[in-house]
Structure formats: structure tokens, C-alpha cells
C-alpha positions as CSV (number, residue, x, y, z in Angstrom):
1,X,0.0,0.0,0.0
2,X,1.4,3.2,-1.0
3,X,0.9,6.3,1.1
4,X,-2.0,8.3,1.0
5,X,-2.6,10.7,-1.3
6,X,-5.3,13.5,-1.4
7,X,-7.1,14.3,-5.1
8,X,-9.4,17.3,-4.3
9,X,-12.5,17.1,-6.9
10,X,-13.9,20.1,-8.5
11,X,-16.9,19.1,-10.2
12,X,-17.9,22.8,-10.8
13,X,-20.7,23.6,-13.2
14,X,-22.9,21.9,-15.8
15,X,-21.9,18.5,-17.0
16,X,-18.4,19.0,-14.7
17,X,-20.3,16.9,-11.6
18,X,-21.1,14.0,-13.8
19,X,-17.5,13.5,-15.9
20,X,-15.8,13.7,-12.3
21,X,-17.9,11.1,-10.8
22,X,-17.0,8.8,-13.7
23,X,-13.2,9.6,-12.8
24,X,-13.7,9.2,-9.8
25,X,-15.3,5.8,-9.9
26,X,-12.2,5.4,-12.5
27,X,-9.7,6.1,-9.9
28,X,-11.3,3.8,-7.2
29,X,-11.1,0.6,-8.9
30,X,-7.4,1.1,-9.8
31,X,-6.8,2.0,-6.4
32,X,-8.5,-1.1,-5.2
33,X,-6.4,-3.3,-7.7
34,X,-2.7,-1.5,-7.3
35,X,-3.2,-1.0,-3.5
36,X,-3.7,3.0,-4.2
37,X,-4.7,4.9,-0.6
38,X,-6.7,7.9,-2.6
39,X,-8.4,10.7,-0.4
40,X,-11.0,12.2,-2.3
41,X,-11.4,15.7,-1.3
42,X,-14.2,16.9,-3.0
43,X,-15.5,20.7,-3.0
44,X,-18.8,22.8,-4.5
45,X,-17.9,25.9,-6.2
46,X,-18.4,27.2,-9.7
47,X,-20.5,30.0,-11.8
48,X,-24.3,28.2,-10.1
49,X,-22.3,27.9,-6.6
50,X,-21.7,31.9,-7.4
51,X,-25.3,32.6,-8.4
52,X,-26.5,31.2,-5.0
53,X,-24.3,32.0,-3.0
54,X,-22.4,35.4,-3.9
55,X,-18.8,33.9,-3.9
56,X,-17.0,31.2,-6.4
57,X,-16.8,28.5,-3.3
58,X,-16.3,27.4,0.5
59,X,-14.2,29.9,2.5
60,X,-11.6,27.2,3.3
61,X,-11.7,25.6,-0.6
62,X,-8.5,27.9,-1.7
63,X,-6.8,26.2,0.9
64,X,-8.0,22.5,0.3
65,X,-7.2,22.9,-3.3
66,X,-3.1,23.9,-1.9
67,X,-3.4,21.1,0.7
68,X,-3.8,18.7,-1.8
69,X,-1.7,16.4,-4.1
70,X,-3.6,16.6,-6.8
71,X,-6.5,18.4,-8.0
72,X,-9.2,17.2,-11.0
73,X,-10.8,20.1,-12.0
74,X,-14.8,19.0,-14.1
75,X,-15.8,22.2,-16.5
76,X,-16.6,25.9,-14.9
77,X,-19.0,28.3,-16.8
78,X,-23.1,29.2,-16.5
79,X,-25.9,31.6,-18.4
80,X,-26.3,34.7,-16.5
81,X,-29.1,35.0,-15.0
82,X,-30.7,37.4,-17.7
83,X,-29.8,34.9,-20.4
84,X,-27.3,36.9,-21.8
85,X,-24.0,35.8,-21.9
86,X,-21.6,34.1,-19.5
87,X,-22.5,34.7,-15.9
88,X,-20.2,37.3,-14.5
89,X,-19.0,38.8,-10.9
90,X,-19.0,42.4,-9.9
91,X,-15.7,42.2,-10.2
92,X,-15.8,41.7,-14.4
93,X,-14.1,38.4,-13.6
94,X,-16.2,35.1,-14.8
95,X,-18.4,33.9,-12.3
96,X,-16.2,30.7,-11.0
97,X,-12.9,32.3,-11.7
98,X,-11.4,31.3,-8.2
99,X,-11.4,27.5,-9.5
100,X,-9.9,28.2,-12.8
101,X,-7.8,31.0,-13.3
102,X,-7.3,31.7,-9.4
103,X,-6.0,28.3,-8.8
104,X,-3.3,28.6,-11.8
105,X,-2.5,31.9,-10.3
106,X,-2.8,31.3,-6.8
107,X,-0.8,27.9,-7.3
108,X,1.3,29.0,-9.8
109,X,0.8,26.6,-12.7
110,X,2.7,28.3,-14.5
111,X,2.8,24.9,-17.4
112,X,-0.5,24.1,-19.1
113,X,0.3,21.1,-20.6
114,X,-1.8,19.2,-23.2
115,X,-0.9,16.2,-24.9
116,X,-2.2,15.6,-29.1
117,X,-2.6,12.3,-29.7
118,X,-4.9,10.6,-32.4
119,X,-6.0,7.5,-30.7
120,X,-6.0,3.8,-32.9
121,X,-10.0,3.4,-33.5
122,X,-10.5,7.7,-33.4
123,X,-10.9,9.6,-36.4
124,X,-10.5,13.2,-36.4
125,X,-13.2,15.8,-36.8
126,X,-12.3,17.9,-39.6
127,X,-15.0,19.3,-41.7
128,X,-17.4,18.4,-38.9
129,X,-17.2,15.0,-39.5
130,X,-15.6,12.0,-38.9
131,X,-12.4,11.3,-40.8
132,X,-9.6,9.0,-41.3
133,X,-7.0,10.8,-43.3
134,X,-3.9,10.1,-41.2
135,X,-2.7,7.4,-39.1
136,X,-2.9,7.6,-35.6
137,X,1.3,8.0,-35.3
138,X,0.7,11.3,-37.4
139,X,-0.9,13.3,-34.8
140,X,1.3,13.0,-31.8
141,X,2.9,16.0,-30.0
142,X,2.9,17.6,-26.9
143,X,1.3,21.6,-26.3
144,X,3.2,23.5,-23.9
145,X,1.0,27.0,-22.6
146,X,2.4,29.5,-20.5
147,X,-0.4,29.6,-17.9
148,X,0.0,32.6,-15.4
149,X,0.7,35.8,-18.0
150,X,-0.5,37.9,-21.0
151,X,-3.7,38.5,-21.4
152,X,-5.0,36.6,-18.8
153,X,-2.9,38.1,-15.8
154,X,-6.0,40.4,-14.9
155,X,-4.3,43.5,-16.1
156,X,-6.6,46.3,-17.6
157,X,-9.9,47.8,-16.6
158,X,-12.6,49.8,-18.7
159,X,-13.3,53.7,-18.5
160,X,-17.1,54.4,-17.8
161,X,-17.6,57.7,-17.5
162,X,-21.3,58.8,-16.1
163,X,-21.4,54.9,-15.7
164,X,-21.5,54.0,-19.5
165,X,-18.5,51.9,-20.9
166,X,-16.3,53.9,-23.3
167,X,-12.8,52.3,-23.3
168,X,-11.6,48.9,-22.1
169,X,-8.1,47.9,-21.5
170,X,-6.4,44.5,-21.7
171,X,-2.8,44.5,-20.9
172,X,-0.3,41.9,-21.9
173,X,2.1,41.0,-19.8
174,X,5.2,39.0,-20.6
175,X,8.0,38.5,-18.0
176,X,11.5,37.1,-18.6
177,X,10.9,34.9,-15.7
178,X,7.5,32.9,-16.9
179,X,8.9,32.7,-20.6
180,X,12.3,31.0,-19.3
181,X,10.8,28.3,-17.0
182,X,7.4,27.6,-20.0
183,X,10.4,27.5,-22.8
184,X,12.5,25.5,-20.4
185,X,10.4,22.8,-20.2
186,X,9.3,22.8,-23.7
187,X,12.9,22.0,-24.1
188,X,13.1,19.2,-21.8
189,X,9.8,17.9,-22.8
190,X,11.4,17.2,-26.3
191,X,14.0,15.7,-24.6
192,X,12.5,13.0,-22.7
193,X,9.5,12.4,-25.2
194,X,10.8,9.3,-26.4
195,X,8.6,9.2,-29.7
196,X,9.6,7.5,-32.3
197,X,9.0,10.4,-35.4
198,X,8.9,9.8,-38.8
199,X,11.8,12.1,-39.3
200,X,13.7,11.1,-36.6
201,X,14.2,14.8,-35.1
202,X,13.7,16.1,-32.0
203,X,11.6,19.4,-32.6
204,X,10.1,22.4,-30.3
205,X,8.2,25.1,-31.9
206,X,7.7,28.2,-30.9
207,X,4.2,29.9,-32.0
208,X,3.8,33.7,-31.8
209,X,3.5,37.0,-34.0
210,X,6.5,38.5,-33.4
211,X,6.6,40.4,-36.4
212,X,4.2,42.9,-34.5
213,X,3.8,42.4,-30.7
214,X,6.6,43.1,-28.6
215,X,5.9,40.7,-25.8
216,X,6.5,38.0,-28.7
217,X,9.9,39.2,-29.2
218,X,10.8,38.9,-25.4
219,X,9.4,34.9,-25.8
220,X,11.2,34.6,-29.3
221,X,14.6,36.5,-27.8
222,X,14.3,33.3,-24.7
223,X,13.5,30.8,-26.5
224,X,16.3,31.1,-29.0
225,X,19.0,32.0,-25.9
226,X,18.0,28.8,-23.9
227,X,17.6,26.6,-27.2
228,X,21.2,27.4,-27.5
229,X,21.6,24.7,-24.4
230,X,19.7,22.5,-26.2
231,X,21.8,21.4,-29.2
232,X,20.1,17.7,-29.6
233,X,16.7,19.6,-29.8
234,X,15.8,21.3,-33.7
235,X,13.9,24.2,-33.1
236,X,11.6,26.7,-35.1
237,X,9.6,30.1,-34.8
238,X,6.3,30.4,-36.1
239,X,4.0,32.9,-36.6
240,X,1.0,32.0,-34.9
241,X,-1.7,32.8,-38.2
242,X,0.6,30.6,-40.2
243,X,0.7,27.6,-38.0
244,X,-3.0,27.2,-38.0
245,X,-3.1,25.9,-41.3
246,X,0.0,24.0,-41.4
247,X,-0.7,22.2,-37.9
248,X,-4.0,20.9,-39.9
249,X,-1.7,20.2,-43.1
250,X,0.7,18.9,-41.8
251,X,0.0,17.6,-38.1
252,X,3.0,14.5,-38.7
253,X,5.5,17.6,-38.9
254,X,5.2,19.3,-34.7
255,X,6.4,17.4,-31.8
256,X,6.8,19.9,-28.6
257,X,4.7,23.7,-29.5
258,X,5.5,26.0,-26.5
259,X,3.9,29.6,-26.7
260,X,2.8,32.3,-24.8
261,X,-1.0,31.9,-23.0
262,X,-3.8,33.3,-25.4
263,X,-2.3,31.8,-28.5
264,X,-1.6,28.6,-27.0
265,X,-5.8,28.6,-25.6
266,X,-6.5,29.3,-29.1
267,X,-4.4,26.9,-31.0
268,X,-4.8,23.5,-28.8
269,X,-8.1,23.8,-28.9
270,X,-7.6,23.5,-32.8
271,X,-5.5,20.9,-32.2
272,X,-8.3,19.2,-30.5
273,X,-10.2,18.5,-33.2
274,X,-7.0,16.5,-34.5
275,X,-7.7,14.1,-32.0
276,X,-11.3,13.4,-31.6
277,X,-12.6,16.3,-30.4
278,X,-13.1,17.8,-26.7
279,X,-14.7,14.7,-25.3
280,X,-10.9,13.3,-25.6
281,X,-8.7,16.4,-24.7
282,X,-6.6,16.5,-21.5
283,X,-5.7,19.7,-20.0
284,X,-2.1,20.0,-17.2
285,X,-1.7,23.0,-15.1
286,X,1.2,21.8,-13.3
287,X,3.9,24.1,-11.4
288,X,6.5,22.9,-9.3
289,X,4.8,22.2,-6.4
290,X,0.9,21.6,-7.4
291,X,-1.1,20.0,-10.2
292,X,-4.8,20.8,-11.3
293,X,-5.8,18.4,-13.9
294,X,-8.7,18.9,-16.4
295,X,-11.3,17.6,-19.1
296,X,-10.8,21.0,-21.6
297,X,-14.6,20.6,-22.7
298,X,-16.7,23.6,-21.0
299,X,-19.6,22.9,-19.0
300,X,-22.2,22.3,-21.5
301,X,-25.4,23.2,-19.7
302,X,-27.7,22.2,-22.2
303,X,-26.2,18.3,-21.9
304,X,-26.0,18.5,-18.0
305,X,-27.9,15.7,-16.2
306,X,-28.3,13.8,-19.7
307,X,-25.7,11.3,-19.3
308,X,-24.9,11.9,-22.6
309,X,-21.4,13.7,-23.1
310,X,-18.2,11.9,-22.8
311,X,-16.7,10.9,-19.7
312,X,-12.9,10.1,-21.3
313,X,-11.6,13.3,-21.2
314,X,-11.9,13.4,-17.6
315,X,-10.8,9.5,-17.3
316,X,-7.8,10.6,-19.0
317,X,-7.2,13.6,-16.6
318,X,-7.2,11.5,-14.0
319,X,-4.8,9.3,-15.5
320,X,-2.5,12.2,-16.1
321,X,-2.8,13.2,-12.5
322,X,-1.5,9.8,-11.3
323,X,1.7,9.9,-13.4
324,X,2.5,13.4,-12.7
325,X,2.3,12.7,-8.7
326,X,4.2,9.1,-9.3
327,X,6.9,11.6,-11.0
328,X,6.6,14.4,-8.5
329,X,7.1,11.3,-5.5
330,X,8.7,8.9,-7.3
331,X,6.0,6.4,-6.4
332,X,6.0,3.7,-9.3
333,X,2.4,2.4,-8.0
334,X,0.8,5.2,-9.2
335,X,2.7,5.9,-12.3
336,X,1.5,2.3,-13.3
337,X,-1.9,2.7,-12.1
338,X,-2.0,5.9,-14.5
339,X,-0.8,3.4,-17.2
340,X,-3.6,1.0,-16.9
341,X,-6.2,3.6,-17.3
342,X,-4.7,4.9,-20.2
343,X,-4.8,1.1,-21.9
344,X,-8.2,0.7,-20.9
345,X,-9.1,3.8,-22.3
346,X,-7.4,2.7,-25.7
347,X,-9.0,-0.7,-25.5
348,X,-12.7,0.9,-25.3
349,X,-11.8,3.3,-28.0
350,X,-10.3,0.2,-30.7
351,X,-13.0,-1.8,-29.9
352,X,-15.4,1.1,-30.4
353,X,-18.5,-0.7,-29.0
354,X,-19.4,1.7,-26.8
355,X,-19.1,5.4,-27.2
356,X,-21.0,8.3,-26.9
357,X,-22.1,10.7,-29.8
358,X,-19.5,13.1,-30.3
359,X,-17.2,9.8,-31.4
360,X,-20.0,7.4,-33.0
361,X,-23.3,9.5,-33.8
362,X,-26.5,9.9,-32.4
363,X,-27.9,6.8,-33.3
364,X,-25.2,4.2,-32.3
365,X,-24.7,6.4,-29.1
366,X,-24.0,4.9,-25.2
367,X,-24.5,7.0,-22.0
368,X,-21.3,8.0,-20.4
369,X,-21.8,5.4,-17.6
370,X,-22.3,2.8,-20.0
371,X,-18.7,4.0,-21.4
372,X,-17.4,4.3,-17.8
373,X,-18.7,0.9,-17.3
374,X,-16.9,-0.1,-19.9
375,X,-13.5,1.7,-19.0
376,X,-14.1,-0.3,-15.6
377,X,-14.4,-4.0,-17.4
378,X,-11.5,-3.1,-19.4
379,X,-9.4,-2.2,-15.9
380,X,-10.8,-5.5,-14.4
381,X,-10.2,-7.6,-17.4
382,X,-6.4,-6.4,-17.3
383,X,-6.2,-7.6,-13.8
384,X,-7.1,-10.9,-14.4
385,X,-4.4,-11.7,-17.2
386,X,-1.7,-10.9,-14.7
């Protein structure tokens, strides 16, 4: 039995309760079979938590979330109340910002991490639909976010004189000190990624639009200076308009992408759609010292209570949490226990019996338990060849 560790849940809004509880029940049956001790932690908050009770969550949830090992993190987001828009606080900030963006903040993930992989059995959802164009080994790479800065450092306001919005002001903020450590481990991330490419080179590439923002020539100036330490490691600057196109072109082509925060939101959720969409999209906010792990679907009100939407996202978040705390404490049990969810994962998705819509259609469609389920018999099944 390995020590205890404590995984604080934050189901948060919308269809963010139900794809926890299915990682949940994920995480309990490995723990049962690889003698796991798991604490689940689990804590309200979120934009309907907000709503009813004028604040994101508990008093004492900011510190459960830094008393934790690891943290899952379901989907944040709800209507306003008037039905238009996103519902906000006073403040301007997103109703449920305290579990998103304050916990990457307050924690200092400064690494949003999200792995690109095109799954054996997954076709990819260009054009809206389901398509098999490239082999699985094609769309494999690694997105590296800076997670703390730029646009979404909370910088700005808006002018409103006699109370009637006139200007508003986002600053962008890039410091030396977030671009070294997010380029940093780019760098080592390409070292230690141990894929077999088609062309054989180790690659990190650098996505911005330095040809007109000066905070992208700060990140371009670092990431060339500490590239220079990194002589196994082929690297490349891209401007980030450009690389939309050719990551869809030519997905085979990127194995480590590092860049700074908003174009790195806005370009791995293309990527996404390499890989099967949101309902198989991990998100990492890792820093040194804490980990927040995340399904990168929103919270999909108008699918919340429907068991409908897909729980493997979230299965694979917790998987990801595992192996980043068996790293962090060099605790094999768990790094292995984060391995056997990720087979039966991939097992459920070759056999592709059972899968909700967004992989297989309405009309051959199974409830997320049933895929859960199915996760679970997969887990079970593995234990009994040992």
C-alpha cells in the first residue's frame, strides 16, 4: 500500500459533476487493484455555486485545493441570469474564476500542458465529421501553454464615465521569468519524449506573431537564448496565423509547440479536433509544487444531467494526474496505475462498441456510464491476465 494521497474534486458547473464522478469511480477501482490509498477531497464551487451564494466557493476551498496532491478540476461556466452571456461577478471576472484561473494563479501553474494524440479506432473531426486521413502515429505531439501571464494576468480595466462603458483595456504582460521556465520545459519535454517520429528529429516550436507584438519578441529573444543549451533539440519560430493551417496540413510535422498563454488557448483547442474532439482532450496545469488536472470541454449546460457527453476526457485527466504525482514522488504504483487507465481507455476506443455521440453518432450512441462501465471491465479484465 502506497501512502496516501489527497485528489481534491472540482466538479464545478454543468456537465463538470457528472464526468468527475466517472473519474472518480475510475480512480477507485485502480486503487483497489494497485493498492492505491486515494483521499478524495471533494469541493462545490463554480459559476451556479456563485449565483446562490455570492462567492465562487467554501471559505476554506482555496486552501483544500493547496493542501492537496492533486486536483481534478470538471468544466466551470453558466448563463447569467438574464440569459445573456456568460454569468459574471462584480468584479468583471467570470463567475467561478477562483477555481480556474485563481487556482493557476494562486498555485502557480505556471505549465499548461496538453498532450495531441490521435488515438488507434479515433478519427479526427475535420470538416465536422468523422475522418480517417492520417494514421494515428501522425498526430502525436505535446502543447506547452504559459499559464500565469499575458492577457489573462487580470491586467486592464474599462473607463465608464457617467457609468457608460467607453474604453476597455487588456494589458499583456510577458516577463522574462514565466517565458524561461514555460520554454524551459518545452525544451526538456522534447527531450524526454521518447517518440519514435517519422523524421527522426527532436523538434520544439515556438508559435507567436513576433513580427508585431513586442511581448513575442521577449518569448522569441528566450526561447532562442535557452535553445542554445539545447543542441540535440531542432527548433523553429512560427507565426502564430501561419501555423493554423500548417498544424492541420501537416500535423506528422510538430512534436513539442511552447507559446505564450492566449495563442496557446487558441491553437490547442484546434488541435483538438486532430484528436477526436473535446470529449478526448486532457488539459495540465502543473507548477513545481501543485497540479490541477482537467477535461478542456466547457460545461455544457444544455447536456448537464443527460448522461450523454463523454466521460474520457476526464478519465484521462485523472490518469494524467497519477503519473505526474508518481513523478513528482517517485511512487512507481501510481505511475503504473495511470498506465492501466490509459490502456483501458485505448482498448474501449479500438473496440469502439461503446461510445457516446460526439465519437459514433447519435444513433449508435451509449450513456457515459455505459462508457465508464466499460472503462471499468476493461481495468478488471487487465487484472485478471496478470
Amino acid at each position: 500500500m502506497s501512502r496516501p494521497y489527497t485528489i481534491a474534486l472540482l466538479p464545478g458547473d454543468g456537465i463538470g459533476g457528472e464526468v468527475v464522478g466517472h473519474a472518480r469511480r475510475v480512480l477507485e477501482v485502480v486503487a483497489e487493484m494497485d493498492g492505491l490509498s486515494l483521499i478524495f477531497d471533494e469541493c462545490p464551487g463554480g459559476a451556479q455555486y456563485f449565483l446562490t451564494n455570492g462567492r465562487d466557493w467554501p471559505e476554506d476551498a482555496e486552501q483544500r485545493c493547496a493542501d492537496a496532491d492533486a486536483i481534478i478540476l470538471g468544466a466551470v461556466g453558466w448563463p447569467a441570469p438574464n440569459g445573456r452571456g456568460t454569468a459574471m461577478r462584480p468584479d468583471g471576472k467570470m463567475a467561478g474564476w477562483s477555481l480556474i484561473v485563481g487556482n493557476r494563479i494562486g498555485l502557480d501553474l505556471y505549465a499548461n500542458i496538453r498532450p495531441v494524440k490521435l488515438l488507434p479506432g479515433v478519427r479526427h473531426m475535420i470538416s465536422g465529421k468523422h475522418k480517417q486521413v492520417w494514421e494515428p502515429e501522425n498526430v502525436d505531439m505535446v502543447f506547452i501553454r504559459e499559464n500565469t501571464e499575458d492577457l489573462y494576468s487580470g491586467a486592464g480595466g474599462v473607463l465608464a464615465p457617467g457609468r457608460e462603458a467607453q474604453v476597455a483595456v487588456d494589458s499583456r504582460i510577458i516577463t522574462r521569468r514565466g517565458t524561461e521556465r514555460i520554454v524551459r520545459l518545452a525544451y526538456e519535454t522534447a527531450m524526454r519524449h521518447g517518440r519514435e517520429r517519422a523524421d527522426g528529429v527532436r523538434r520544439v516550436t515556438c508559435v507567436v506573431k513576433d513580427n508585431i507584438l513586442h511581448g513575442c519578441r521577449l518569448f522569441v529573444r528566450i526561447f532562442e537564448e535557452i535553445g542554445e543549451q539545447y543542441p540535440q533539440v531542432e527548433r523553429e519560430v512560427v507565426l502564430v496565423d501561419a501555423f493554423t493551417q500548417w498544424l492541420v496540413r501537416q500535423p506528422e510535422h510538430y512534436d513539442v509547440v511552447v507559446a505564450p498563454n492566449m495563442f496557446g488557448d487558441i491553437i490547442t483547442d484546434l488541435a483538438s479536433a486532430l484528436q477526436g474532439g473535446m470529449g478526448l482532450s486532457v488539459g495540465c496545469n502543473v507548477g513545481d509544487r501543485h497540479g490541477m488536472f482537467e477535461p478542456i470541454h466547457g460545461s455544457a449546460p444544455k447536456h448537464a444531467g443527460l448522461d450523454k457527453v463523454n466521460p474520457l476526457a476526464a478519465i484521462l485527466a485523472a490518469s494524467e494526474a497519477l503519473k505526474w504525482l508518481g513523478s513528482r514522488h517517485s511512487d512507481d504504483a501510481l505511475s503504473v496505475a495511470g498506465g492501466r487507465i490509459d490502456a483501458a481507455v485505448r482498448e474501449v476506443l479500438r473496440k469502439g462498441e461503446t461510445l457516446t455521440y460526439d465519437l459514433v453518432g447519435a444513433q449508435r450512441a451509449a450513456s457515459g456510464t455505459a462508457v465508464t462501465d466499460a472503462v471499468v471491465r476493461e481495468l478488471t479484465a487487465s487484472l485478471a491476465l496478470q
